[in-house]
N, C-alpha and C positions, 0 to 999 in steps of 0.2 A: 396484563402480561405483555411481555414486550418483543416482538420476533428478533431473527439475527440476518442481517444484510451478507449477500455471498462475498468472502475474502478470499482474496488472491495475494500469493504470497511467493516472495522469493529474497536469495542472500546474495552478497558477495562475505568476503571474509569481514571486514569491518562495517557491514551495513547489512539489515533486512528491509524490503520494501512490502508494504502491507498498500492493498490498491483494494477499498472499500467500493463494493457497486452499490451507491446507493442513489439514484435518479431524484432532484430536486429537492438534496436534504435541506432540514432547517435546524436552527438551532445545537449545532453540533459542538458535541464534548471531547476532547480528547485527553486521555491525561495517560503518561508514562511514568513509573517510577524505578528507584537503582536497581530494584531488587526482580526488574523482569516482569510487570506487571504493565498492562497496556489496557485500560478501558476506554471504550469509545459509545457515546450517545448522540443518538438525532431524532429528528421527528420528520418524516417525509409521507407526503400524501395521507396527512392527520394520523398516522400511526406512529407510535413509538416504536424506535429499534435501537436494542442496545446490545452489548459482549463484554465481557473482560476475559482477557491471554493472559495465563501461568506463559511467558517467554521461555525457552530452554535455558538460556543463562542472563548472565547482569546486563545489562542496555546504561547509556550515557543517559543520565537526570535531563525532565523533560529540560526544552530552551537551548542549552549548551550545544546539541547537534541532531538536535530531530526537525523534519524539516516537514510541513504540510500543504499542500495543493488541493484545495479545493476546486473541482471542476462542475460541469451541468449534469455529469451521469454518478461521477464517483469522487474519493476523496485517496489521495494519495499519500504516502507518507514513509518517510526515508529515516529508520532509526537507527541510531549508533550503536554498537556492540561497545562493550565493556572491554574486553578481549578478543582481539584480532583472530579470527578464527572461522573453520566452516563448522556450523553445527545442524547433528544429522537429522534434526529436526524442528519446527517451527516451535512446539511446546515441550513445557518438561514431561508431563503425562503423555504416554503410549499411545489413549483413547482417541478415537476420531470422531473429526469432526465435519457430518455432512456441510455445514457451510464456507470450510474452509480448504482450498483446493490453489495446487501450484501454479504459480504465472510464468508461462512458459514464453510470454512474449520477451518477460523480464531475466528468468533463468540464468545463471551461468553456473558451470560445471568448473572444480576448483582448477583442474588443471586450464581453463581457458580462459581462467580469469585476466592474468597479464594481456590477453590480446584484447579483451574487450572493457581494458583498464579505462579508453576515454570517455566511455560513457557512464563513471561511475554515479555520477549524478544525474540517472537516468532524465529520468522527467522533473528537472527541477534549473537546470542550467541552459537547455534548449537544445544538448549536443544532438538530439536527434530532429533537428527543426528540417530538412533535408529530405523525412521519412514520407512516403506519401499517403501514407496510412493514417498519418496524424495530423488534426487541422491547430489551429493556434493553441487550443486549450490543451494539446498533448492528448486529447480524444480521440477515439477510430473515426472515422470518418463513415458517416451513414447516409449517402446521397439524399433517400428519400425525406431524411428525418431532417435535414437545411431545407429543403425545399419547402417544408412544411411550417420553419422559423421564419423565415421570410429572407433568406441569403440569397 
């Protein structure tokens, strides 16, 4: 049986960002479909960890506008809405879900969206390369854990 790696999740109106912590994955699956269906597999530190998301509504077919960043701690990934829109939640089922939980770094609230229009491509265009929180890979920044890589 296979665990589930903690998600963090956030929207704007024509995008959700799904930011998978999953530290040294291998062999990673992602697949999206029209109908709002998002599964993802890995194998990290010889264990399998997989999920599939009921989305709340339709998402653009994978390739056309889903965008993935693979980093050293997690896997990012920027999916297109179907229709331009805020939806009031990440799945279509009520039910919760202990591993999945808002990313408030990413957040934005509908009305604030025009102001924080330039960074619609969060982690994917570099717009926040500036941030000192984040080192090249768009990672937090963990002194001890460079020191330890050999930087």
């Amino acid at each position: 049986m296979s665990r589930q790696p903690e998600v963090l999740w956030a929207q704007r109106s024509e995008k959700i960002y799904l930011t998978i912590s999953l530290p040294d994955a291998k062999d990673v699956e992602l697949k999206t479909e029209p109908k709002g269906l998002f599964t993802f597999s890995a194998v990290a530190h010889g264990e399998p960890f997989s999920f599939t998301l009921e989305l709340f509504d339709s998402i653009l077919p994978e390739g056309s506008k889903t965008k993935t960043k693979m980093g050293l701690r997690n896997i990012i990934c920027s999916i297109q809405k179907e229709k331009k829109g805020w939806w009031k939640r990440l799945l279509k089922s009520e039910e919760k879900h202990p591993y999945i939980k808002v990313d408030w770094n990413k957040w934005c609230d509908e009305d604030e969206e025009s102001e924080a229009s330039g960074d619609s491509d969060y982690d994917f265009d570099g717009a926040n390369e500036g941030d000192e929180s984040d080192d090249d890979d768009g990672m937090l920044y963990l002194p001890d854990l460079e020191k330890l890589r050999g930087k």
